[in-house]
C-alpha positions as CSV (number, residue, x, y, z in Angstrom):
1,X,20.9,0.2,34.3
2,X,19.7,4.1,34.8
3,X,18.6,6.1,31.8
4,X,22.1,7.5,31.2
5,X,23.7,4.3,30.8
6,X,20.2,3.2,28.6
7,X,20.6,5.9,26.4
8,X,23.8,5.5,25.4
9,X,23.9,1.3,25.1
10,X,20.5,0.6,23.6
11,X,18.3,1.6,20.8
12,X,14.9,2.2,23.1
13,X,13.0,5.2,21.5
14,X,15.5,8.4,22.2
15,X,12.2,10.7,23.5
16,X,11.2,8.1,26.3
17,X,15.0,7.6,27.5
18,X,15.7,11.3,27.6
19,X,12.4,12.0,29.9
20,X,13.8,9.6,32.4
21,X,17.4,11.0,32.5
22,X,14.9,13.9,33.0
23,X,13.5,12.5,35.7
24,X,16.4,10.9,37.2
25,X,18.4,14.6,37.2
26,X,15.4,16.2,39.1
27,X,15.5,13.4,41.6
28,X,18.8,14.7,42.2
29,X,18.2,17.5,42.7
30,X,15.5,17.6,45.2
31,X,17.8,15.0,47.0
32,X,20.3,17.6,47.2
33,X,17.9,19.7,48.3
34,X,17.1,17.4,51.0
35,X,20.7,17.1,51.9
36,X,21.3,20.6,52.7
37,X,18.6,20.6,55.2
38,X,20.1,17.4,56.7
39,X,23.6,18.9,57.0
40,X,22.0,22.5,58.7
41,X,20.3,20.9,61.8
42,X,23.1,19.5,63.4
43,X,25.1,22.4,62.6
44,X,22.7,24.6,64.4
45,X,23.7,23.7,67.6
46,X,27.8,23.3,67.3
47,X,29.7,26.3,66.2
48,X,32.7,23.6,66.4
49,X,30.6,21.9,63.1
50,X,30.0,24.9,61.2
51,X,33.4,24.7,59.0
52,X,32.0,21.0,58.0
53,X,29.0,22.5,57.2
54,X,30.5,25.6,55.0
55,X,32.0,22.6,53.1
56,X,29.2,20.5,52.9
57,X,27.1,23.1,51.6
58,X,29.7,24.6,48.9
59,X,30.0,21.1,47.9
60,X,26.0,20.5,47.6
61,X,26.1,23.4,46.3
62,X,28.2,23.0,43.3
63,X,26.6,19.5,42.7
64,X,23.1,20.9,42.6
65,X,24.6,23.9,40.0
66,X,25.8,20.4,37.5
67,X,22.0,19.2,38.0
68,X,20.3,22.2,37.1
69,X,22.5,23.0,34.1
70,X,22.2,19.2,33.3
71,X,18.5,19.7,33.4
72,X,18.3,22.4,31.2
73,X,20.4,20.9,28.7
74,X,18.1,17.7,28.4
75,X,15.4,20.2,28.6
76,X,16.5,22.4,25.3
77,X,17.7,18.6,24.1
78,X,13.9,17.4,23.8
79,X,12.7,17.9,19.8
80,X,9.5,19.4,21.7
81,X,8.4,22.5,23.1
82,X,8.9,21.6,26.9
83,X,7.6,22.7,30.6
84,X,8.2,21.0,34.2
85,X,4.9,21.9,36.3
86,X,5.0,21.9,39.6
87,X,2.3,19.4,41.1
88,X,-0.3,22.4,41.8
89,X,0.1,22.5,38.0
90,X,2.2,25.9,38.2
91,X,5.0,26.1,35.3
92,X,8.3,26.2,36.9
93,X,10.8,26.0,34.0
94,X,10.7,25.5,30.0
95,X,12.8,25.2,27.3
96,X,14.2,27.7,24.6
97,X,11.1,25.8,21.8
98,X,8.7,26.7,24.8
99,X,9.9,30.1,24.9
100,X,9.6,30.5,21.2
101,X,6.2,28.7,21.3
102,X,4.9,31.2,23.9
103,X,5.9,34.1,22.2
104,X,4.3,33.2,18.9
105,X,0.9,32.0,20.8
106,X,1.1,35.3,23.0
107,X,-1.4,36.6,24.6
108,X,-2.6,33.0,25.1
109,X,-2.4,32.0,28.8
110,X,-0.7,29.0,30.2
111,X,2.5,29.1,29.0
112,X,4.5,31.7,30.8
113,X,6.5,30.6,33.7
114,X,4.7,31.0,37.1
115,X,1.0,30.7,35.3
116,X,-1.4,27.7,35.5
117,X,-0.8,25.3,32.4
118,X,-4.6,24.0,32.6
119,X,-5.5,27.8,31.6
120,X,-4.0,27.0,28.3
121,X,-6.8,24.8,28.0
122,X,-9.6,27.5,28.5
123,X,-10.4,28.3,24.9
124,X,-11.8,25.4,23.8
125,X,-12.4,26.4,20.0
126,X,-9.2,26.8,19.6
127,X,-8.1,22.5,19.7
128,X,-11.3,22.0,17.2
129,X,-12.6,18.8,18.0
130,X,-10.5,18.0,21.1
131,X,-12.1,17.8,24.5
132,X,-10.4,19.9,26.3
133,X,-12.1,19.3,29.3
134,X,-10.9,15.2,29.1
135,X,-7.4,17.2,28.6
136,X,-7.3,19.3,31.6
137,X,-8.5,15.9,34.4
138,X,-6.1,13.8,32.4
139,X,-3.5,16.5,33.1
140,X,-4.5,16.3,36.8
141,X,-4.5,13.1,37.1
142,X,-0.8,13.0,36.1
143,X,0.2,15.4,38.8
144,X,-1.9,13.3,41.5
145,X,0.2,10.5,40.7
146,X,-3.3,8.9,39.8
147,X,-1.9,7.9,36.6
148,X,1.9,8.0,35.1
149,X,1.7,8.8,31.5
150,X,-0.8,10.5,29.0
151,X,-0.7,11.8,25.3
152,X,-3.2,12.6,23.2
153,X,-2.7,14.2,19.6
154,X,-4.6,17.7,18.7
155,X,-4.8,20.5,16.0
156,X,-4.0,23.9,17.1
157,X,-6.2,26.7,15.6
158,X,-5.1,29.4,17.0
159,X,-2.2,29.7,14.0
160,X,-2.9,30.1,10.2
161,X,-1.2,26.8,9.4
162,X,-3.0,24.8,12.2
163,X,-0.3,23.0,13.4
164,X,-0.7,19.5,14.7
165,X,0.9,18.6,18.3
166,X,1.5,15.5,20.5
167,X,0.6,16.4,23.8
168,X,2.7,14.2,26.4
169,X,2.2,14.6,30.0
170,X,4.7,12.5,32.1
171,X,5.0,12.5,36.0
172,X,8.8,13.5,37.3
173,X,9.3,11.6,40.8
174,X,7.8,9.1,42.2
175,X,7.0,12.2,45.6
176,X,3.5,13.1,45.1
177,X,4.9,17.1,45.2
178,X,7.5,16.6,42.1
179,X,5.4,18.1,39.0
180,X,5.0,16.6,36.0
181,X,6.8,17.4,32.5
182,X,4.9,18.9,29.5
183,X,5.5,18.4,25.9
184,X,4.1,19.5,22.8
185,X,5.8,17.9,19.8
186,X,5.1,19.3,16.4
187,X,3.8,16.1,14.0
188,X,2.5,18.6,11.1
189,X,4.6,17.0,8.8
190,X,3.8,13.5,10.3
191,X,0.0,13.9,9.7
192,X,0.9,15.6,5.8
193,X,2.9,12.4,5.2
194,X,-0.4,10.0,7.0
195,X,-2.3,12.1,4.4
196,X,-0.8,11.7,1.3
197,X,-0.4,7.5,1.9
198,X,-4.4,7.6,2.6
199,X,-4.3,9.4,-0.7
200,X,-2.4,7.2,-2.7
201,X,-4.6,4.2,-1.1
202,X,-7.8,6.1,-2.4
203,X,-5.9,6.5,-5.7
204,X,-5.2,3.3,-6.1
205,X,-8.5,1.4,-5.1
206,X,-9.8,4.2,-7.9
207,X,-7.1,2.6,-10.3
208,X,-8.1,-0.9,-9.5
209,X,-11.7,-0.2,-10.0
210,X,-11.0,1.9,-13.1
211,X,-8.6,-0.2,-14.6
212,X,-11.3,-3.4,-14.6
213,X,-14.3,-1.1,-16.0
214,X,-12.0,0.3,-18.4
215,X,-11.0,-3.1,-19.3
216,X,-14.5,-4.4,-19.5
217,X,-15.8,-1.2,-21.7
218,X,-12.7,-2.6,-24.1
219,X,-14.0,-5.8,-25.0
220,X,-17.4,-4.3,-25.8
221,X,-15.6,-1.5,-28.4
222,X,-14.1,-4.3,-29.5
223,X,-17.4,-5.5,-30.7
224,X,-19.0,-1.9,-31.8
225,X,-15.6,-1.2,-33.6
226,X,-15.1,-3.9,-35.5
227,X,-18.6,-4.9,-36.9
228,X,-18.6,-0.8,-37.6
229,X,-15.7,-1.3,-39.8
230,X,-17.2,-4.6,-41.7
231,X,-20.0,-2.3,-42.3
232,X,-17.9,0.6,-43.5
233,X,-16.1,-1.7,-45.7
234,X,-19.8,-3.2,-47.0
235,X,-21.4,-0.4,-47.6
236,X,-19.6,1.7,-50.3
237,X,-22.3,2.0,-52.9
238,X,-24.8,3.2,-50.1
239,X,-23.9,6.6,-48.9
240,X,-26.6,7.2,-46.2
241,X,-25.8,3.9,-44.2
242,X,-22.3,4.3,-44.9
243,X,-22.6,7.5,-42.6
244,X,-24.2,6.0,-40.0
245,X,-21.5,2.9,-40.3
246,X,-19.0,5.8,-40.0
247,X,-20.5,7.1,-37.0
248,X,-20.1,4.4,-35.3
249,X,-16.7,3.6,-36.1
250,X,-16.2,7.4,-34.9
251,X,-18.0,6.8,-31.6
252,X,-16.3,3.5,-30.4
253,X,-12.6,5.3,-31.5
254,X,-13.3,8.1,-29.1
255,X,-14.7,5.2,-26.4
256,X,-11.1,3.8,-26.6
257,X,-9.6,7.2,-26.6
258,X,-11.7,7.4,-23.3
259,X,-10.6,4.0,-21.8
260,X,-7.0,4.4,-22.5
261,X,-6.8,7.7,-20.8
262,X,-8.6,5.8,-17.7
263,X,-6.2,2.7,-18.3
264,X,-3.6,5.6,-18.2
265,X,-4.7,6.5,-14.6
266,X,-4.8,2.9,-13.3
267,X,-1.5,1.9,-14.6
268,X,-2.4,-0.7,-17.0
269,X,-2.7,1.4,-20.3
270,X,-0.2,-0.9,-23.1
271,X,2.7,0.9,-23.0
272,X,5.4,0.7,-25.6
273,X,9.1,2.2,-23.9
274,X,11.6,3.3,-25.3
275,X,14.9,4.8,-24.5
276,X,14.2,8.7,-24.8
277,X,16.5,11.8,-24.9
278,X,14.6,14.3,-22.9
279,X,16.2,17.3,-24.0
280,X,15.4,16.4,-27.9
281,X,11.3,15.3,-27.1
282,X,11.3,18.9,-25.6
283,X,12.3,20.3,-28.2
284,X,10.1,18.6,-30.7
285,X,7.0,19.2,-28.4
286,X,7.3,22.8,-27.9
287,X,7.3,23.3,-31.5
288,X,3.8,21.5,-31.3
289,X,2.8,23.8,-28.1
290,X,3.5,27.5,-29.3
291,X,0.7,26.9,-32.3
292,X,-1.9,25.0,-29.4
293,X,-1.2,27.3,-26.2
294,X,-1.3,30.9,-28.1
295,X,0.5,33.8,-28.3
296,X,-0.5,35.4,-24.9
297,X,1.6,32.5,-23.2
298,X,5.3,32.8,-23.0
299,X,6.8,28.9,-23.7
300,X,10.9,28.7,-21.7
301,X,13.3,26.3,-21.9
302,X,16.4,26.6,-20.8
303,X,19.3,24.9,-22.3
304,X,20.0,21.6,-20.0
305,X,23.4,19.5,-21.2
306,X,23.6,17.1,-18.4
307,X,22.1,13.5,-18.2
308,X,18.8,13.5,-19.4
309,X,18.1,10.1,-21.2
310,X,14.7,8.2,-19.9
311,X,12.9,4.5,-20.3
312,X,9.2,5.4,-21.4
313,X,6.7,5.6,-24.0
314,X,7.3,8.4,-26.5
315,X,3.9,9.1,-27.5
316,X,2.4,9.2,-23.7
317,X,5.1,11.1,-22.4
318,X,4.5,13.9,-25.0
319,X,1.2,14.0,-24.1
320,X,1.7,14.3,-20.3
321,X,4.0,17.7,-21.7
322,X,1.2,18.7,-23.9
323,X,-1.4,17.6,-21.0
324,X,0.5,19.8,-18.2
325,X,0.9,23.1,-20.5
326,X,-2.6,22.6,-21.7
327,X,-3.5,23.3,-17.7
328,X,-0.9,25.5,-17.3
329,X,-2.1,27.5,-20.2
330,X,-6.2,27.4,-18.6
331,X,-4.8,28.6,-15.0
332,X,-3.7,32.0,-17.2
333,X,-6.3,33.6,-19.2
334,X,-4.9,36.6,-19.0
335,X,-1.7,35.6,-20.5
336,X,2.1,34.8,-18.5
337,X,5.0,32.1,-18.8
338,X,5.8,28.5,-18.8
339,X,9.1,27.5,-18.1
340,X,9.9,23.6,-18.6
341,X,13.3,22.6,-17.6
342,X,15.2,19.5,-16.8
343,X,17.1,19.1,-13.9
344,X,19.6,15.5,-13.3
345,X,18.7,14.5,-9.6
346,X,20.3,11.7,-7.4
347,X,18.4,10.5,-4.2
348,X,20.5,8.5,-1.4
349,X,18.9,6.2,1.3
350,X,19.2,8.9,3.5
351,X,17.2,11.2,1.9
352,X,13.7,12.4,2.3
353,X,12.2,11.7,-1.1
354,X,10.2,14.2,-3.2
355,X,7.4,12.0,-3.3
356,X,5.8,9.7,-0.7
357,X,6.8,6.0,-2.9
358,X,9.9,7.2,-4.6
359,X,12.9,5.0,-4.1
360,X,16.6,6.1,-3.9
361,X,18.3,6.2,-7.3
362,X,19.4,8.4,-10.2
363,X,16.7,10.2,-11.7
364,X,15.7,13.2,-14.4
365,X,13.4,15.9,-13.4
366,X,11.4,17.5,-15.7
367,X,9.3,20.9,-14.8
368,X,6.4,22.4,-15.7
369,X,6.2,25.6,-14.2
370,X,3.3,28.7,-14.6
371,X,2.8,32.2,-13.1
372,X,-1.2,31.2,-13.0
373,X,-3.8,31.0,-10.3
374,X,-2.0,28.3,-8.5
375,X,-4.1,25.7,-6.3
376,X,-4.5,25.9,-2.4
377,X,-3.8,23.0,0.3
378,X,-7.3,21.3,-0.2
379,X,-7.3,21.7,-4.7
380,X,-3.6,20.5,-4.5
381,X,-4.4,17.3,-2.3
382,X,-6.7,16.3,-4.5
383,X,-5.1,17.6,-7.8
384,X,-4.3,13.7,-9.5
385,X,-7.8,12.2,-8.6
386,X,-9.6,11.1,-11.3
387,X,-12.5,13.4,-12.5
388,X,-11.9,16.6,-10.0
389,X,-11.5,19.7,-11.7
390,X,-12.1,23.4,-10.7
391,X,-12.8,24.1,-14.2
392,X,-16.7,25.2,-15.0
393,X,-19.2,22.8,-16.3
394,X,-17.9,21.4,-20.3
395,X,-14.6,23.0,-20.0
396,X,-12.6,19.7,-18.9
397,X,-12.9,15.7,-17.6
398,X,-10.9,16.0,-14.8
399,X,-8.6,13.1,-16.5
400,X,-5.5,15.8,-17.6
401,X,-3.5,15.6,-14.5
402,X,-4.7,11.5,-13.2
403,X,-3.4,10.5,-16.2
404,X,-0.4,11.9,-16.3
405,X,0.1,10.8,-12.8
406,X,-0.6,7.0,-13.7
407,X,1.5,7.0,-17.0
408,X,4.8,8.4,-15.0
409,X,3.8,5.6,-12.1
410,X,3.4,3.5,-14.4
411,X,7.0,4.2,-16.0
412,X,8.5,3.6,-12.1
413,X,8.6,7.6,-11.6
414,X,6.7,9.9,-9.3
415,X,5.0,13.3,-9.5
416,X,5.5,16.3,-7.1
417,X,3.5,19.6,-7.0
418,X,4.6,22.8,-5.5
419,X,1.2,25.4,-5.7
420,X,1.0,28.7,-4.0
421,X,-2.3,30.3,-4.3
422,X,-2.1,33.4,-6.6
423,X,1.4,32.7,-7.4
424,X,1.7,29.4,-9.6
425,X,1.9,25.5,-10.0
426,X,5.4,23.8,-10.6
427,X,4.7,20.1,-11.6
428,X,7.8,17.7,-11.3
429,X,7.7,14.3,-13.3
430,X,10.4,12.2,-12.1
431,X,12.0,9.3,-14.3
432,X,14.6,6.9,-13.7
433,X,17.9,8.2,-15.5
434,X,19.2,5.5,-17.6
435,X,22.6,4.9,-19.6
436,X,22.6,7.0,-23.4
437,X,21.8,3.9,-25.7
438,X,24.7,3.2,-28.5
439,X,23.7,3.8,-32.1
440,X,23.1,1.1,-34.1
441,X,22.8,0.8,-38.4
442,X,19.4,-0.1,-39.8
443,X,19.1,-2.8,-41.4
444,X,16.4,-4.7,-43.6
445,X,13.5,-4.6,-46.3
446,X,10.0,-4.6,-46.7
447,X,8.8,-8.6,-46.9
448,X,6.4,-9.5,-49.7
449,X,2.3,-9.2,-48.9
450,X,1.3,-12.5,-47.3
451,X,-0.5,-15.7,-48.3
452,X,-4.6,-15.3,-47.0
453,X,-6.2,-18.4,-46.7
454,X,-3.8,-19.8,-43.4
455,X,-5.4,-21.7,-40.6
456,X,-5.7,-19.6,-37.2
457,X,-6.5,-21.1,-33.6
458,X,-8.2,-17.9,-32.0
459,X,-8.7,-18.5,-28.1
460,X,-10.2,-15.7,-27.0
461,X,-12.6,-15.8,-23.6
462,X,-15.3,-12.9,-24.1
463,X,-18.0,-14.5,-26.3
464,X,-18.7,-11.7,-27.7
465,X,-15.3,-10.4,-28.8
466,X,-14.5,-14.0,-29.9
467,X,-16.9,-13.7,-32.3
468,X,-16.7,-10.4,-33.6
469,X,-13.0,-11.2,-34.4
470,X,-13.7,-14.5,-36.0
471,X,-15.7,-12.5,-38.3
472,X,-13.1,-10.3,-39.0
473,X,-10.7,-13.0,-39.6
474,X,-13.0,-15.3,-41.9
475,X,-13.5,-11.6,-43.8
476,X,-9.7,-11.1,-44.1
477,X,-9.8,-14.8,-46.0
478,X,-8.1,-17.0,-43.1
479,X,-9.8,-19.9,-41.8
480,X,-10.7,-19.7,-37.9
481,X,-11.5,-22.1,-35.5
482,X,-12.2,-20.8,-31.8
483,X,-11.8,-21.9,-28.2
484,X,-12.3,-20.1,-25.4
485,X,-9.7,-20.9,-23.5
486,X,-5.6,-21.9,-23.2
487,X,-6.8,-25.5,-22.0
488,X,-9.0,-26.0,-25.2
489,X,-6.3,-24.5,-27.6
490,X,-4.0,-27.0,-26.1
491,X,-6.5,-30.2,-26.3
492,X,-7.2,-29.2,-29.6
493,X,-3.6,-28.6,-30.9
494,X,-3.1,-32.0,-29.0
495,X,-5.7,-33.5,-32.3
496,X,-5.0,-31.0,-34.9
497,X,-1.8,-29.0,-35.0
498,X,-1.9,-28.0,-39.2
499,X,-2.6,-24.1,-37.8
500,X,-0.3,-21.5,-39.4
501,X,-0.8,-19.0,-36.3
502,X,-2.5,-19.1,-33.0
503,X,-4.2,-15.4,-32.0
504,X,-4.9,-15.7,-28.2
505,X,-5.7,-13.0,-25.2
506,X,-3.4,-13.4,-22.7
507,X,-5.3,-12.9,-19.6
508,X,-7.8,-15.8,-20.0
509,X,-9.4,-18.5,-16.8
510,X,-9.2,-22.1,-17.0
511,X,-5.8,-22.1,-15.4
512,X,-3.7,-21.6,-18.8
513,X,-2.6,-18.1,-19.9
514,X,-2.1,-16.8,-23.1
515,X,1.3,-16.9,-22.0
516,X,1.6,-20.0,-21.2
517,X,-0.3,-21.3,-24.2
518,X,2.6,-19.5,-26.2
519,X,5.0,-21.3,-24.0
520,X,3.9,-25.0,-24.6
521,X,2.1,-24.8,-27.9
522,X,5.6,-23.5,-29.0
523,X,7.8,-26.0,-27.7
524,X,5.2,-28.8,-28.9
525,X,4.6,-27.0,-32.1
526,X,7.6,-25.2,-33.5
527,X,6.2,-24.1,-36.9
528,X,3.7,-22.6,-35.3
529,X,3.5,-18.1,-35.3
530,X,2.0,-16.3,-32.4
531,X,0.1,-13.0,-31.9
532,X,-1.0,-12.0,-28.3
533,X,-3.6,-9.5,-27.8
534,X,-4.8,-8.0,-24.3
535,X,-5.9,-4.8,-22.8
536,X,-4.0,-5.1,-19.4
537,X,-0.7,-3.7,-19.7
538,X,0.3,-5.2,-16.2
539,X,-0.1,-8.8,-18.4
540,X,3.3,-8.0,-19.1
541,X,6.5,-6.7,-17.2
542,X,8.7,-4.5,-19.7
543,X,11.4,-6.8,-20.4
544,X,8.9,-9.1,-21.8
545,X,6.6,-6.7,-23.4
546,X,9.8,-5.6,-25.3
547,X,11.0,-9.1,-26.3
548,X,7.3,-9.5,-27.7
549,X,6.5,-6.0,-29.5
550,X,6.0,-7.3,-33.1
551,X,3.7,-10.1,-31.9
552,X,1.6,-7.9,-29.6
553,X,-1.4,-6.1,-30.3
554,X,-3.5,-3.8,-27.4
555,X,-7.0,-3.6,-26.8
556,X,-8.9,-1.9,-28.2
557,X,-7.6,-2.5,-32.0
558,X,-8.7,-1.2,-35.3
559,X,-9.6,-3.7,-38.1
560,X,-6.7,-2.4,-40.3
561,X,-4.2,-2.8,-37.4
562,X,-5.4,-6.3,-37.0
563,X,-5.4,-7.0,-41.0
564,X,-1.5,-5.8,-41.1
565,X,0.0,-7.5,-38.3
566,X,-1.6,-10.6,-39.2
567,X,-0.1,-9.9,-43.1
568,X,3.4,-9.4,-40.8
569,X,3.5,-12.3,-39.5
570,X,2.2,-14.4,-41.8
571,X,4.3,-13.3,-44.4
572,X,6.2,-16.6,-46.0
């Protein structure tokens, strides 16, 4: 099968097939070539052949006209800038990218027609890194026939942008005079897209190792917070220690502040969603932003009446507003605007998405956009990492933007960033679009306060949280009895069952989850109630998180939240 017949009937890589019809049309060629000369000697010698000749010649001559305009057509066809070479390395023909190339690059030798290619290779700071002298023998090689094929990748600094290229060197004919074939094709946006899944990969093993520290730091807040609120509670005729008791309650409530906003980041922050109108949150938080960002900053939104309805957690996507015009606000101390729109945008399989991990669907984009100081290539790569900041020393955690990046992952969106130096930052958040919800009438009344003295099973695997909350619970008037474990609430459920509520973590060892405690002690059990605590939001997929929201309680929790879901749930 030739190359022609290849190209059209399989699906071999398009770049490899067209050098070969390449190579097969200038194998043509110089067999025409060879033709002619075939068809003059006899000719020389007979005047009686020379009318067979004429026609012989016009006809070769017409034939090698097709070639050369079917070489330069695959020529200007190849999505590279391309040269042939002859095989002393001289460039005998390029392409209309070449040409372009060239004249962008000029005065830079090599790449005019009827110049030495390897001189392109004489400035050697120009290709960084590169050896340039491995380059020009590898190139050599090629023409001696000493080897077929070579490509090597290279960044070009010889333009501001530094471009990266594919150089592929490819022999023509298998005659050892043929030439070779150059090509430099453009992969810039190639290595950009390499980059930003390495970033994600850092970002993510920073999530994973966040995430499990932050969990960690809960459990021991746990501890500090709770046995600072039995103190607080203690200690009301004693002012002095009831400060320090205070203080301590303080301090732990800012470490969970703290943990959350890293939990945020790794995507496993407890997140309550919610259907949301975007247009009406706006509304509500700007309101809340022209008494925190000042009256040197201008706050725009325009009117937006299309689509804008979201799944997500109210309270964390106002923050990741506030958080965004907060840096927005710090990249202008001189004063300008910030514009936050909404735009509704759909994404087909066919399209390059905004972001690296965003899949097609219907979605609603939401804009923060500045006139500030803006952020060059290297800031901007590194914008969402956890604890980078350009701000001086006191003036910010480098948490604003991680976080809001791991909440709108963490709600199945994506961020994009567009930054120009000098000129500003646009911040997209993009959200799955989801049908307006129907209204529905409230119902209901507040229950009666609840019966203290119920039994309840804690299982709970942290020692030291175990017992802090036992405390808590004997305090609140219930009586406790503790395992550590799903196994051992089972076994002992299995001997005593007269328990009003079991109070488990859900992300426990031992080979039964809080989950599935729920599960059998429930079907087992039926009188039995259920609150589930835990400080992994990835414990739980939506759906279920959802289905369970009034017998769910995150990590880190006050005592009071604790007292009046317990006083919920218990209620007769």
């Amino acid at each position: 099968m030739s190359a022609r017949q290849a190209l059209t009937e399989s699906g071999t890589d398009e770049l490899t097939l067209l050098i070969e019809l390449l190579q097969e049309t200038q194998q043509r060629i110089m067999t025409l070539t060879d033709g002619l000369v075939d068809a003059v000697m006899p000719a020389s010698g007979n005047l009686l052949l020379l009318p067979e000749t004429q026609t012989h010649f016009r006809d070769q001559a017409m034939a090698y006209q097709a070639f050369a305009a079917e070489r330069t057509a695959i020529l200007d066809a190849l999505p590279a800038h391309v040269a042939l070479l002859s095989a002393t390395g001289e460039i005998r023909s390029v392409n209309a990218v070449w040409l372009a190339f060239a004249d962008q690059l000029s005065p830079v030798p090599g790449l005019a027609v009827g110049t030495l290619y390897a001189d392109f290779w004489s400035t050697p700071e120009a290709f960084g890194t590169l050896d340039v002298d491995a380059v020009r023998s590898s190139v050599a090689a090629v023409l001696r026939r000493e080897r077929r094929l070579f490509d090597v990748e290279y960044c070009l600094h010889l333009r501001p942008s530094n471009p990266w290229f594919r150089l592929v060197v490819a022999s023509l004919a298998d005659d050892a005079e043929r030439g070779a074939v150059v090509m430099h094709i453009d992969i810039t946006e190639q290595k950009a897209n390499e980059e930003k899944v390495r970033q994600m990969q850092r970002l993510d093993a920073l999530g994973q190792l966040t995430g499990g520290v932050a969990h960690d730091f809960n459990n021991l807040l746990m501890v500090i917070m709770g046995n600072g609120e039995a103190l607080l509670s203690s200690l009301a005729e004693d002012e002095q220690r009831r400060d320090w008791a205070e203080l301590i309650v303080l301090a732990s409530e800012k470490g969970a502040a703290l943990t959350n906003r890293l939990l945020a980041f790794a995507r496993r922050q407890a997140l309550v969603p919610e259907t949301i109108d975007l247009s009406a949150l706006l509304a509500g938080v700007v309101l809340l932003l022209h008494r925190t960002i000042g009256e040197h900053i201008t706050i725009t939104v325009p009117a937006f009446n299309g689509p804008c309805h979201v799944r997500a957690d109210r309270s964390q996507l106002e923050n990741a507003v506030i958080n965004l015009c907060i840096n927005a606000r710090d990249a202008m101390p001189h004063g300008g605007s910030i514009t936050l729109d909404l735009a509704s945008r759909s994404i087909l399989a066919e399209d390059k998405p905004p972001a690296a991990d965003l899949p097609p669907g219907d979605y609603v984009v939401l804009t923060v956009s500045d006139t500030g100081s803006g952020m060059d290539a290297a800031t901007l790569m590194r914008s969402c990492e956890p604890f980078f900041t350009t701000k001086a020393m006191g003036k910010g955690t480098g948490l604003g933007l991680s976080v809001v990046y791991g909440f709108i992952k963490q709600s199945n969106g994506a961020i994009s960033i567009d930054s120009v130096l000098g000129a500003g930052t646009d911040v997209h958040l993009w959200l799955p679009r989801v049908p307006k919800p129907v209204a529905n009438a409230e119902s209901g009344s507040k229950a009666p306060d609840g019966v203290k003295g119920q039994r309840i099973l804690l299982a709970e695997d942290d020692p030291l949280v175990a017992r802090s909350v036992r405390q808590q619970l004997i305090g609140f008037g219930y009586q406790v009895v503790s395992v550590s474990n799903g196994s051992e609430a089972l076994d002992y459920l299995a001997q005593d069952a007269a328990f009003d509520l079991v109070f488990t973590d859900i992300v426990m060892p031992g080979g039964v989850s809080g989950l599935e405690l729920v599960r059998d002690a429930g079907r087992l059990y039926p009188h039995l109630r259920f609150l589930l605590t835990s400080g992994y939001a990835d414990a739980l997929d939506d759906a279920l998180r959802a289905r369970l929201a009034g017998n769910l309680l995150a990590k880190p929790y006050k005592r009071s939240a604790l007292a009046e879901k317990l006083d919920t749930l218990l209620r007769p």
